[in-house]
Legacy VTK file of the C-alpha trace (Angstrom):
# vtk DataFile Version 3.0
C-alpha trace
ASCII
DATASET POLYDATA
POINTS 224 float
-12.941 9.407 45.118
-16.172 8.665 43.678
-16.152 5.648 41.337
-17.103 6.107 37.543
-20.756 4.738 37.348
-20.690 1.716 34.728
-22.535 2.492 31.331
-25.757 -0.096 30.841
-23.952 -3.486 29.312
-20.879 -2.638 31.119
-22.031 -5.493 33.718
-21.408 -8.308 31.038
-18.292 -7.052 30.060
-15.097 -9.099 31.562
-11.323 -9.289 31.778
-9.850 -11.156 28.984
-6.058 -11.883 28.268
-4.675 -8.394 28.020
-7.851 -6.409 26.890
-11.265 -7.204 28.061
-14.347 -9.262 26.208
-18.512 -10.010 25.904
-20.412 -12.007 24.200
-24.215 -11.559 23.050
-26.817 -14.013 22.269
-27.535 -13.862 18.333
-29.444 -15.920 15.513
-27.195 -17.047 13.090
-28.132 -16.978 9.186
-29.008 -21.234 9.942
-31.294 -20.195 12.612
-29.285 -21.047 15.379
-29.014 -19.191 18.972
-25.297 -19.033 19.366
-22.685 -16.710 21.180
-21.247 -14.008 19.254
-17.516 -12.946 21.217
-16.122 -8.920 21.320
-12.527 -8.356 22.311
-10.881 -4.725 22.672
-8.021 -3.078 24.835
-9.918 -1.515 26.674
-13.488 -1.693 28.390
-15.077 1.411 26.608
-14.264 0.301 23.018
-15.376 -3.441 24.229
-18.560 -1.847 25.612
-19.110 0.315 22.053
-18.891 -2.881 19.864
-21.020 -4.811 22.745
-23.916 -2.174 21.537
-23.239 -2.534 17.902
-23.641 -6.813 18.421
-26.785 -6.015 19.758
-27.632 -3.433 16.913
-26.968 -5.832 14.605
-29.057 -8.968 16.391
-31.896 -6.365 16.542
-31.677 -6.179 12.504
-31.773 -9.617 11.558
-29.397 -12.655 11.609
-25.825 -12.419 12.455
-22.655 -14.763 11.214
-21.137 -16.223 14.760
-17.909 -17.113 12.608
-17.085 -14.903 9.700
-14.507 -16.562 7.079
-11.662 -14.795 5.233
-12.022 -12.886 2.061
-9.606 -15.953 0.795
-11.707 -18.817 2.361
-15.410 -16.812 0.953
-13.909 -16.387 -2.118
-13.295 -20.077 -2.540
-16.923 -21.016 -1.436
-17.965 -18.528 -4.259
-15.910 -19.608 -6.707
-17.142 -22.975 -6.344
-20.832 -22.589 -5.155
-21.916 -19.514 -6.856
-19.968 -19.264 -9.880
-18.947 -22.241 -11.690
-22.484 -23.464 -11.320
-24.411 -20.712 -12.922
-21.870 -19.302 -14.755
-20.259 -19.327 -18.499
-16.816 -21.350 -18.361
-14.929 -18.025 -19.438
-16.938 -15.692 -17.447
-16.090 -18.120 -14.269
-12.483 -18.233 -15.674
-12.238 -14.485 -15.597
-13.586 -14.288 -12.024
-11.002 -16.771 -10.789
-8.147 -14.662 -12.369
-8.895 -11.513 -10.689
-9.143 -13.387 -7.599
-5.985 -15.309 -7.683
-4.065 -12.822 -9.046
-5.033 -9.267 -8.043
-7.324 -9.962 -4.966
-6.273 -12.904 -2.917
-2.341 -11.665 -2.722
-3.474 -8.434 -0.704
-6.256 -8.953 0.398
-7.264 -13.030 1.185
-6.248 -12.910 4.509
-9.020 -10.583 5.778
-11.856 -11.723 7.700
-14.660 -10.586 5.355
-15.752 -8.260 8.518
-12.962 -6.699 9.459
-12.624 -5.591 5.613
-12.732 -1.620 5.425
-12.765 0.975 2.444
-9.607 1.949 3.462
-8.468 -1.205 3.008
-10.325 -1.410 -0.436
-8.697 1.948 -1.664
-5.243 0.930 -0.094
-5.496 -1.781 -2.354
-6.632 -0.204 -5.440
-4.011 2.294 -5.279
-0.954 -0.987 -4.863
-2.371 -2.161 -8.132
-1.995 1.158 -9.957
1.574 1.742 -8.695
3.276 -1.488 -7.872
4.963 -3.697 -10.958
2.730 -6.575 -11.394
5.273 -8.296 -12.873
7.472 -8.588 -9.338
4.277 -9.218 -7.483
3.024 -11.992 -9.107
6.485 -13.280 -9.671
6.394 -13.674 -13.429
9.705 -13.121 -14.233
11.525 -15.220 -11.661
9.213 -17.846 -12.832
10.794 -18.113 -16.047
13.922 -20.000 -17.196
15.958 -16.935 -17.592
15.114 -14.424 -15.907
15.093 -10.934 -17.608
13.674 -8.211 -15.551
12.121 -7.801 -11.901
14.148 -11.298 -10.659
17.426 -9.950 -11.645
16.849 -6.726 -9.879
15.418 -4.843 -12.580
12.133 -3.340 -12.303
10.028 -3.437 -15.395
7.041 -1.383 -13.988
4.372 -3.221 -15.531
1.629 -2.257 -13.888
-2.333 -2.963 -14.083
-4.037 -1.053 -16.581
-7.210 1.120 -15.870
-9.253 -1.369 -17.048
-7.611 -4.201 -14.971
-7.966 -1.650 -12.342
-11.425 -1.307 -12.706
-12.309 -4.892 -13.305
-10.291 -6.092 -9.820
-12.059 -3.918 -8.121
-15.618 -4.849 -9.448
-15.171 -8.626 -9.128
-14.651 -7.814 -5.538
-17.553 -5.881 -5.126
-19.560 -8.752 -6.920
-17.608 -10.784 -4.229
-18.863 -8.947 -1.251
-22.263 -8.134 -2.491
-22.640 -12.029 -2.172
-21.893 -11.636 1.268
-24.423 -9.157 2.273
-27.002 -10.925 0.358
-25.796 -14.157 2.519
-25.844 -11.688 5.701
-22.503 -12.427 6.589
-21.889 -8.513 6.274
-24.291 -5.817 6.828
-22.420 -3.190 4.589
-20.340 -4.015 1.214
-17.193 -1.769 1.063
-16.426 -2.277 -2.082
-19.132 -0.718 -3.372
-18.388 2.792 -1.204
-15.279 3.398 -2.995
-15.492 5.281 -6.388
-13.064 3.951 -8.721
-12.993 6.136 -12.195
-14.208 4.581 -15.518
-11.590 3.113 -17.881
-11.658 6.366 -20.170
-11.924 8.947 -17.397
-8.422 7.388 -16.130
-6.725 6.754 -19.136
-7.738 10.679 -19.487
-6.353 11.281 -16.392
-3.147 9.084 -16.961
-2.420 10.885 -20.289
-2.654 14.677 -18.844
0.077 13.201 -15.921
2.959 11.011 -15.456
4.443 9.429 -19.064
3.316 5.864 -19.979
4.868 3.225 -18.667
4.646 -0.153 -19.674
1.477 -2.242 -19.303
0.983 -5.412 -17.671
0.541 -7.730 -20.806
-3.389 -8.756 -21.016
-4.361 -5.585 -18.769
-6.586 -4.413 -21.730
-8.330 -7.580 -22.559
-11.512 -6.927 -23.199
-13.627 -7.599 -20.169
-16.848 -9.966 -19.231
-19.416 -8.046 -18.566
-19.923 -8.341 -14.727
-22.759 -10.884 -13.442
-24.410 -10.357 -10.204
-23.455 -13.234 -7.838
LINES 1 225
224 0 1 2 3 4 5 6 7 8 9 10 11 12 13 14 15 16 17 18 19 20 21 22 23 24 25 26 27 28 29 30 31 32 33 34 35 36 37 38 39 40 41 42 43 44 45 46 47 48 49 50 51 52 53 54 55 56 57 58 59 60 61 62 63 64 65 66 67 68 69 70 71 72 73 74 75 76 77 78 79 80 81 82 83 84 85 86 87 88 89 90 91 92 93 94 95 96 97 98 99 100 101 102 103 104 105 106 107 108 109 110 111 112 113 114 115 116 117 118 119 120 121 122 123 124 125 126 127 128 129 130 131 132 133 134 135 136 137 138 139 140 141 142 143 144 145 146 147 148 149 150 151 152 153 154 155 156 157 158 159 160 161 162 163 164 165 166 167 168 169 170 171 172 173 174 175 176 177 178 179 180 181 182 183 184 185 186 187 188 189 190 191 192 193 194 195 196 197 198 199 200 201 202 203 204 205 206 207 208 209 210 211 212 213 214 215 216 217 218 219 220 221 222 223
């Protein structure tokens, strides 16, 4: 039997663990010439993100190590925010990030971060009690709803919705502007404005309670 002829690249490609790995030779964003590591199952899909490496090194500088969405969003909280920021603007940022972003989301590496993952998300807040996933209620003396078994169903509002969902668009923006990432998700998914989904809500399902502060009004998002 003839043997299968290897693909160009396939020569760097090697046996790693239980899968297979490469490496390519890339500029980081400090200017440095450092190896950038692939890992896959097999030796096709190993060879298919060897190619996209070197798409990407082609284009312009390339992160060797890529942080978590928890770890970048504390570099932006700190760095980007607080420093150029109003004190409640920054204070709203760090809410929807502790509360609504980090809990699902934080322990992403910014790169492996998909629109799937993005609209997954969105569609937890709009369904799941906010009240049992932030553990309000069992943090209070006596308990009264979701710790004692009960489900109050508070969940986020449209607007809270909407307002998650941009701060982590701001978020990731940040990182494509800081070439950590060469696409933001965020920004692919269409989330509804506040009035077209309260519109939406009304002609549905019957209210339900809202999470208390979930129609604040908003800051108006800045661009960091």
């Amino acid at each position: 039997m003839t043997a299968r002829a290897r693909a160009n690249g396939e020569g760097s490609i090697y046996a790693y663990r239980n899968g297979y790995a490469a490496y390519a030779w890339v500029t980081t964003p400090a200017g440095l010439r450092q190896r950038k590591y692939v890992y896959g199952q097999t030796r096709e899909v190993v060879h298919a993100k060897w190619l996209d490496l070197h798409r990407q090194a082609a284009r312009g500088p390339v992160a060797s190590r890529v942080p978590t969405l928890d770890a970048y969003l504390t570099y932006w909280l700190t760095q980007i925010v607080r420093p150029n920021l109003a004190p409640a603007t920054a204070s709203s940022y760090e809410m929807f990030a502790r509360l609504y972003i980090s809990p699902c989301l934080g322990d992403r590496r910014l790169d492996k971060l998909s629109v799937r993952d993005v609209q997954t998300w969105l569609g937890r807040l709009r369904d799941r009690c906010q009240c049992c996933a932030q553990g309000k209620d069992l943090a209070r003396t006596q308990p009264r709803c979701c710790a004692t078994g009960a489900n109050c169903n508070q969940v986020a509002s449209p607007r809270t919705v909407r307002d998650a969902w941009a701060t982590l668009r701001i978020v990731l923006g940040n990182a494509v502007r800081e070439e950590l990432l060469a696409r933001n998700v965020a920004g692919l998914v269409r989330v509804p404005k506040v009035a077209q989904a309260e519109a939406l809500e009304r002609r549905g399902s019957p209210a339900v309670p809202r999470e208390p502060g979930g129609t604040t009004t908003r800051s108006t998002p800045a661009t960091y």
